[in-house]
N, C-alpha and C positions, 0 to 999 in steps of 0.2 A: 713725724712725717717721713716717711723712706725717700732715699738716696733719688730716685729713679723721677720719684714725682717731683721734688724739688727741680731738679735740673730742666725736667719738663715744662714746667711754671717759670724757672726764668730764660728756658730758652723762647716761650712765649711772649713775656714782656719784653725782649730784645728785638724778636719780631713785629712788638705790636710798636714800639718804640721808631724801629728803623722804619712801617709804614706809615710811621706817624707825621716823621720828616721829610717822607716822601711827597706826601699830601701838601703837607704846609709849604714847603717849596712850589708845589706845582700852583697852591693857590696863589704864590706872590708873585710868581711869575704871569698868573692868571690877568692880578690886578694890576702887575705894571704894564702888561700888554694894552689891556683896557685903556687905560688912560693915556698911553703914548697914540692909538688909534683915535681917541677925543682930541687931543690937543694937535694931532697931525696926521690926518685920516691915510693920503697917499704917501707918506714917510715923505714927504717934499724934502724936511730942513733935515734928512740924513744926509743928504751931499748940500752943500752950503751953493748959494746963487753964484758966489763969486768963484766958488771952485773952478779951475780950470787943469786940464790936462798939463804936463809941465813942457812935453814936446807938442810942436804942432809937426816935427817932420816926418816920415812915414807912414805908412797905414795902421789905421786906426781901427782895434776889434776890440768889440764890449760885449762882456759879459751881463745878460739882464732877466730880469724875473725873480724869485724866490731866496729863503735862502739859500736854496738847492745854487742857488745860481755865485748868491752872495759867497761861500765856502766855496767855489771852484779857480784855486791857484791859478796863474798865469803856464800855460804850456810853453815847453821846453823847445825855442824854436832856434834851428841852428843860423837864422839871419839874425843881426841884433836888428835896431831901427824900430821897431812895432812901437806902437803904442797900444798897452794894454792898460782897457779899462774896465771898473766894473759898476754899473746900475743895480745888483740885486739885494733887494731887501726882506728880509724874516717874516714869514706868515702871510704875506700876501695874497691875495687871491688875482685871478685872470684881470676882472675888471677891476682890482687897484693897481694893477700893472701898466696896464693900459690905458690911465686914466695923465698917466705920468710919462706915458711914450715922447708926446712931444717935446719936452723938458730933457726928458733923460737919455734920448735916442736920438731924437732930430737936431736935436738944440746942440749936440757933440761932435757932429761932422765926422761919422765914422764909415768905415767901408766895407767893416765885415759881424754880424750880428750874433751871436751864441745865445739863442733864448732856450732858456728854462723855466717853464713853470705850468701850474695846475692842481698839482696834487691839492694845495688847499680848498680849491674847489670842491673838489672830490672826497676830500675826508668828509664832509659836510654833510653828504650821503648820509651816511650812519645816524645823521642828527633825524636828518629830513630824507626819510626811505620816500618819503609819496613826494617829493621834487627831484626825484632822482635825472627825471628824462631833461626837466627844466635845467637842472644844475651840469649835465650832460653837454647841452646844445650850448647854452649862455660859454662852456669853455672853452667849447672847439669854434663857437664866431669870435671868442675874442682872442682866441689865439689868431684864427685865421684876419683878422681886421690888423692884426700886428703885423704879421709878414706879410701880406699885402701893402699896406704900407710901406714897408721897410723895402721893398722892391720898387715900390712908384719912384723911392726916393734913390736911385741906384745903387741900393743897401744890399749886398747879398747875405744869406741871412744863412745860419747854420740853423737848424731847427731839431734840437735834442727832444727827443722822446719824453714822456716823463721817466723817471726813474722808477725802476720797479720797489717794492717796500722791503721792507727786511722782515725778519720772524715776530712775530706777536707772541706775547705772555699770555698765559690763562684765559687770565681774566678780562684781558682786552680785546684776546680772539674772540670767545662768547659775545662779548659787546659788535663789531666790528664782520664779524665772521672774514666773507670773500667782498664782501659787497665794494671795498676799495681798488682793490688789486685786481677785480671783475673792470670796474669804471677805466679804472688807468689802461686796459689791454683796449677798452675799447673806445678811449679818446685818441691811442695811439694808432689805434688803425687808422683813423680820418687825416694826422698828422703824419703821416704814411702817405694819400693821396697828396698831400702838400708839394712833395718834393718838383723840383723843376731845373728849368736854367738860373734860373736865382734864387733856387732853394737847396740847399744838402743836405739830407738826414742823416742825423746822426743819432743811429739805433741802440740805446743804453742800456736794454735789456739784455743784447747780444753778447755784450761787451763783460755786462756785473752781474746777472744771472745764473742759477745753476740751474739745474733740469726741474726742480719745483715752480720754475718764475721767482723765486725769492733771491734778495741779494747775495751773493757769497757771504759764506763766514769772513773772509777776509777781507773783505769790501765793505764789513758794514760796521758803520758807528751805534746805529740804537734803529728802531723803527722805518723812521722816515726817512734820513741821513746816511750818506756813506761815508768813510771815512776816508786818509791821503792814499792809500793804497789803491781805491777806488777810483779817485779822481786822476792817480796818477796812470790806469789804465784807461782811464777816457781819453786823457791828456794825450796820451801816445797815438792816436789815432785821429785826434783833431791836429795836431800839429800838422801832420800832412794835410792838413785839410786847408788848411790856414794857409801853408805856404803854395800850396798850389791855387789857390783860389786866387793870391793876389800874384801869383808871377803870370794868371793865363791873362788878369785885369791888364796888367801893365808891367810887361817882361820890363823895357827900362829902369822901373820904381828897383828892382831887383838887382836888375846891374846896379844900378845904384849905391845900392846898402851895400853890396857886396866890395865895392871899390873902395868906398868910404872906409869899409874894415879893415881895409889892407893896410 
């Protein structure tokens, strides 16, 4: 057998080998998803009943929704005092998010909200093209039932975009095409009207996008996810966000932390 075929034949099996691995991981990670969803549909017992924050002194911003939300470090704020928390958990959809609001949002006594999430809604799309408009509206009422809320409750609420996706492979394009990154632009227009006196958009297209709508190379972890580069340039621009939010709440709360530093 020549030189040329050989190599070919086992540059094949090393191929077929490494898609081999790739499968069997994604199935196990299939079936432990599955069953952590049976045995704990809204992720309740990922933060534990008795959890509590360790301060109760300062103002209190939680990060919630996805794991878009889950993966987003605490921003670099030049007051110390914050209490930074986070509610986000993996895979979630609008209405599991939401389902755990009062638990994980209200039950915390916080005064500034960073909600992230959706996309899982949305990926869903590709499953179910003929619920597309259904799985559309069900995300933008239960986005919109979240921050409402969180305003009734003098919550002022950052309300991030979803995040735009990163580049697709081959063979996941063909499967997927536009139909997600089409969904996402236009949940984010409705989440666009949102904004108010106790709302602040925070546009993360603007921010991790190039001129395709696709994540930065440099911004991006895999598909879905961006990586610390990424969050560290969201980060930069929510931190002003944060602290002005809570010195326009209560300039004193401010002096405050700031005396206490001294």
């Amino acid at each position: 057998m020549p030189k040329t075929m050989v190599s070919v034949l086992l540059a094949l099996l090393v191929l077929s080998l490494f898609i081999s691995v790739l499968l069997a991981r994604q199935c196990w990670n299939s079936y432990h998803s599955l069953h952590i969803a049976r045995l704990d549909t809204l992720g309740q017992l990922t933060f534990p009943e008795e959890e509590k924050p360790q301060s109760e002194i300062g103002p209190a911003v939680l990060f919630f929704g996805d794991s878009r939300a889950a993966a987003w470090p605490s921003p670099d704020l030049s007051q110390e005092g914050f209490r930074i928390i986070n509610r986000g958990i993996g895979g979630q959809t609008t209405a599991q998010v939401r389902s755990r609001f009062e638990r994980h949002v209200l039950g915390l006594d916080v005064d500034v909200l960073i909600l992230q999430v959706g996309v899982n809604d949305l990926r869903a799309i590709a499953a179910f093209p003929h619920q597309r408009e259904v799985i559309l509206q069900e995300t933008v009422t239960n986005i919109g039932w979240m921050v409402e809320r969180a305003t009734e409750n003098d919550i002022h609420v950052v309300l991030s975009t979803i995040f735009p996706l990163g580049k697709l492979w081959l063979p996941r394009k063909l499967l997927l095409s536009d139909t997600v990154s089409t969904a996402i632009q236009e949940v984010n227009g409705h989440l666009k009207a949102m904004g108010g006196a106790s709302v602040t958009l925070l546009d993360t297209e603007t921010i991790l996008a190039g001129n395709d709508g696709e994540v930065l190379r440099a911004y991006r972890e895999d598909y879905l996810h961006i990586n610390s580069r990424g969050y560290a340039a969201l980060n930069h621009e929510l931190a002003g966000i944060i602290q002005d939010l809570v010195f326009r709440a209560d300039p004193m709360t401010m002096d405050a932390m700031d005396i206490g530093n001294q």
